[in-house]
N, C-alpha and C positions, 0 to 999 in steps of 0.2 A: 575169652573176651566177654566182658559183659554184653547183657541185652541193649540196654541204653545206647554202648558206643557203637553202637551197630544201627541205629533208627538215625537214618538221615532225614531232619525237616524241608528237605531243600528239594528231597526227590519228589519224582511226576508218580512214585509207585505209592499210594496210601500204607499211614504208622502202622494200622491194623494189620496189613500182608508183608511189610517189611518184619513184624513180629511171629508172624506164621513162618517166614523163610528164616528167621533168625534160631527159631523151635526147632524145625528140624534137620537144620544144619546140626546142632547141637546134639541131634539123637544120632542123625549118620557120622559125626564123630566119635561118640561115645560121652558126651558129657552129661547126655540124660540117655538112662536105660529104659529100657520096657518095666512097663508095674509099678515104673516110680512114680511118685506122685508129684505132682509140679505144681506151685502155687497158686491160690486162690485167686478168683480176680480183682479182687481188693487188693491183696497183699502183694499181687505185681504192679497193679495200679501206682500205690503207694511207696513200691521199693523200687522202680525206674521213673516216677513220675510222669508218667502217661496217663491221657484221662481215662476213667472208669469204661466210659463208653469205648474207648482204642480198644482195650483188653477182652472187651464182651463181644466184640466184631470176632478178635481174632480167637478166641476160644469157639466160638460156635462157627467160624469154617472150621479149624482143627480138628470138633467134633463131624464136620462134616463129612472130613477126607479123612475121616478114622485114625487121625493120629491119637487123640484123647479121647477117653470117657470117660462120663461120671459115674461115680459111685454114691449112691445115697446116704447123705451124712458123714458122707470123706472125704468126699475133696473130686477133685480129677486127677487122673494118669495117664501116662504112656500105653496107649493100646498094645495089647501082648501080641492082638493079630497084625498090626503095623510093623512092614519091614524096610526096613533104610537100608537092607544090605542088594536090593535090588534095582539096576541104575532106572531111573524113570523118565521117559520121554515124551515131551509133547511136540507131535509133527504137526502144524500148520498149514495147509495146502491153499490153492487157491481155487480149486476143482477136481472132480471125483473122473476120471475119463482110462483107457485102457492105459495110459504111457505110466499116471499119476501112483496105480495097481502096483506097476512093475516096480516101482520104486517103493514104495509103502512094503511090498511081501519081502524085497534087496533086504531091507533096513530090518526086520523084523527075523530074515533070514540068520543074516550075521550079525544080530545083535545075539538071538537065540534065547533060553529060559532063563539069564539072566538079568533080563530087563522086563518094563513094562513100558509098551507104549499106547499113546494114545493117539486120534485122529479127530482132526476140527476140521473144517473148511471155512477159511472165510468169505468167499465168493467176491474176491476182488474189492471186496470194502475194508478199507483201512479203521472203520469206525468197531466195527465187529471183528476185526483184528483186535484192535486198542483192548475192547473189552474183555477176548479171551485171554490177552496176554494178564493185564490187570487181574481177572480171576483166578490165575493158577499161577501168580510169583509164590513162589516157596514150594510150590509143591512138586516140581520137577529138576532134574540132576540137567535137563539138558531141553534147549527150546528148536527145533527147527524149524524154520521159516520158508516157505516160498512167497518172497515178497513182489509179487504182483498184485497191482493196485490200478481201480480208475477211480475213486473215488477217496474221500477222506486220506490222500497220503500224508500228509503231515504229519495227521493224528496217528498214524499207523509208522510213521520215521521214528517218532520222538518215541515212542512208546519202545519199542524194540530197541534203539538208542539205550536203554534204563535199566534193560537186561543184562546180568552182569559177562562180560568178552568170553570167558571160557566156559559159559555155560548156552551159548549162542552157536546154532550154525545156519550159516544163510544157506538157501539149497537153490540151484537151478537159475537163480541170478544175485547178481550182488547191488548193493544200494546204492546210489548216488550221493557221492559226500560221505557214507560212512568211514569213518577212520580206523574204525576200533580194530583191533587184533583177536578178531574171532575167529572162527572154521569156517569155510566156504567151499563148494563145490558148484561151481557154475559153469553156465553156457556165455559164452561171447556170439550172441547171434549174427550179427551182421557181417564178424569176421568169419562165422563156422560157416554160414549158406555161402559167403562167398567164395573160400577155399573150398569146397565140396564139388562148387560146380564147375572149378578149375577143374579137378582131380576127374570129372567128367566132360570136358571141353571139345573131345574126341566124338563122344555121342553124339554131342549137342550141335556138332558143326554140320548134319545132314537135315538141320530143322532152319527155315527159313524165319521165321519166328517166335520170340520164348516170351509167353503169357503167367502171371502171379495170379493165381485167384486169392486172394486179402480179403475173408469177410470183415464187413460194415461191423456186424453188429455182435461179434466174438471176438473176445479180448487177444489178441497176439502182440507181442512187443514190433511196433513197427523197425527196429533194427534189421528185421528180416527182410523190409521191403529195402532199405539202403541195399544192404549186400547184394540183394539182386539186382537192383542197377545197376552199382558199383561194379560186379561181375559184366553186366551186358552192353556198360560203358568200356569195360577193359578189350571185350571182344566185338565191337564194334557188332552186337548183334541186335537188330529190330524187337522192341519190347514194350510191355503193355501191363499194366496193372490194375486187375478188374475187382469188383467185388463179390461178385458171382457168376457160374458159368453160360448163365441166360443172357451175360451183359452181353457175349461174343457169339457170333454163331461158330462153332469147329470148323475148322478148316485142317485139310491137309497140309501138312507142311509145316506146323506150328507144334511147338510143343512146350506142356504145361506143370507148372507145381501147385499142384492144391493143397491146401491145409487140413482142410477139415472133410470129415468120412464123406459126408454130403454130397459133396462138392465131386468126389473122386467116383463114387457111385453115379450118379451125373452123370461126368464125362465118360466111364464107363459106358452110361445105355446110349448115349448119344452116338458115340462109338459104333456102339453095334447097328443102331437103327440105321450109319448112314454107310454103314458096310467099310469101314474103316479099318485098317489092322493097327493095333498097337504096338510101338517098336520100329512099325515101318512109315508109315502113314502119319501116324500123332506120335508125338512125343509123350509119356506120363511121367510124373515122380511125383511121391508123396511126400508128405512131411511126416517126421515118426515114424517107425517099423513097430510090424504087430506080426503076429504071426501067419494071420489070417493074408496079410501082402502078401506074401513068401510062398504062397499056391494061387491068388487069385489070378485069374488069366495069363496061365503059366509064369506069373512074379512080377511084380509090381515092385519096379525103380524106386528107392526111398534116398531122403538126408535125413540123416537122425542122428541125435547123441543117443548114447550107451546107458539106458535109464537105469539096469540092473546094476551098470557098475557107479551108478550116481551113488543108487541104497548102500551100495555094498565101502562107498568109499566113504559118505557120513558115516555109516556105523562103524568103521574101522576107526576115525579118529576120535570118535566119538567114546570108543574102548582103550585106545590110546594117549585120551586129554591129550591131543594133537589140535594145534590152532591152523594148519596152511590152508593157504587159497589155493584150491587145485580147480586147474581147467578140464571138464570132461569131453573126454573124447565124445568126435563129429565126426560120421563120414556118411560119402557116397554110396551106398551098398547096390549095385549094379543089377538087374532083371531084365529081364526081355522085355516090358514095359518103355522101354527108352532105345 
């Protein structure tokens, strides 16, 4: 296909990087080789009709991400060290934290030596989403996304929107309103914390009251607070939704899901200082398993999705050009904590 029928004027991605993706599609094809030389930036200029300046954008990322180089007084080529035979992925996060790890080493496990991935964080700005996506169209086989957002979503919908369906996977939640038929692996929050704490309903009936710690000021998808209502509405159980654990003082008889380390270390020394047992006294569960739960004060009660098999199940379609929306497994994982 030519280059031309391939530059759409309509799209939100700029001619310049539609031109860079259109290059090396063409080399992971085979229809330009290593060593060849590919035309000068006049002479694409002039033989797709793109301005001068399109062509000189897209030549010098090309050079940048070592697809070309020049040779003095020849022209430019296909860099010999450039390989299109290895899949290339960019993973998108929203923050760097122990679950995010689990998932990044999943992904990089079973992807294995032939791939290369890479790792950005946007920090919950759809504005610095927008931008990395924009900076690296054409240069990756595969984009994955954790689309959480507090700020700039739009700019961060439409953008990811532009990305082409089978080279998209959304990871750990899906968009609202997207259509498209790409790969997803997500969490259903509201519906997973509140089956979870069905699955532990038995624990939970020797607790007179069940407390959310929800911080203010860290991002979590509020679905999580529905389900727990929705759960403590189903069990006619007394409940309470703070924002951190100084809001409440501890009480016997209550028991708690915190989210964040903070929070759970907290309730921990609180614990101790008022001579409390965990298990019998206070209720605990944490949100996300680490390993470090799994010995702390002989185990600490978690709800968590399966982060390992999150990685392990993008990279599998990901090696498969598999498009399905799979839901990751949630559960209750049970400790003397509760």
């Amino acid at each position: 296909m030519e280059l031309l029928d391939r530059i759409d004027a309509a799209s939100a991605v700029p001619k310049y990087i539609q031109v860079v993706n259109a290059i090396i599609a063409d080399i992971e094809s085979g229809i330009l080789k290593r060593g060849e030389r590919v035309p000068s930036i006049n002479e694409t200029s002039e033989m797709y009709y793109l301005s001068r300046d399109t062509i000189e954008k897209a030549y010098k990322l090309l050079r940048k991400k070592g697809v070309i180089s020049s040779v003095k007084g020849k022209g430019c080529y296909i860099s010999n060290t450039f390989s299109a035979d290895k899949m290339r992925v960019l993973l998108l996060f929203n923050k760097l934290s122990a679950y995010k790890k689990t998932v990044y080493y999943s992904i990089l496990k079973t992807l294995g030596e032939d791939a290369v991935v890479d790792l950005q964080i946007h920090h919950f700005d759809g504005k610095i989403c927008e931008n990395l996506i924009q900076e690296s169209i054409g240069k990756y086989n595969y984009y994955v996304i954790m689309p959480h957002f507090t700020t700039h979503v739009e700019a961060a919908t439409q953008v990811i929107k532009s990305i082409p369906q089978d080279k998209l996977v959304l990871l750990d939640k899906n968009i609202e309103n997207y259509t498209g038929k790409c790969a997803a692996v997500y969490q259903d929050f509201e519906r997973d914390i509140r089956n979870a704490l069905h699955s532990g309903k038995d624990l939970l009936s020797k607790y007179k009251k069940f407390v959310l710690v929800y911080p203010k000021d860290i991002v979590y998808p509020f679905e999580i607070v529905k389900g727990f209502r929705h759960f403590c509405r189903e069990t006619s159980m007394e409940h309470a939704v703070v924002n951190s654990i100084c809001q409440e003082p501890i009480s016997k008889g209550t028991a708690y899901i915190v989210l964040e380390e903070s929070d759970l270390a907290d309730l921990i020394k609180e614990t101790r200082a008022k001579a409390l047992t965990l298990g019998k006294d206070i209720g605990l569960i944490s949100y996300n398993d680490t390993p470090l739960k799994n010995i702390l004060d002989n185990g600490i009660t978690v709800i968590s999705t399966d982060h390992e098999q999150m990685g392990e199940t993008a990279a599998y379609m990901m090696k498969h050009k598999l498009n399905e929306k799979v839901h990751n497994p949630f559960t209750l994982i049970r400790r003397n904590s509760l």
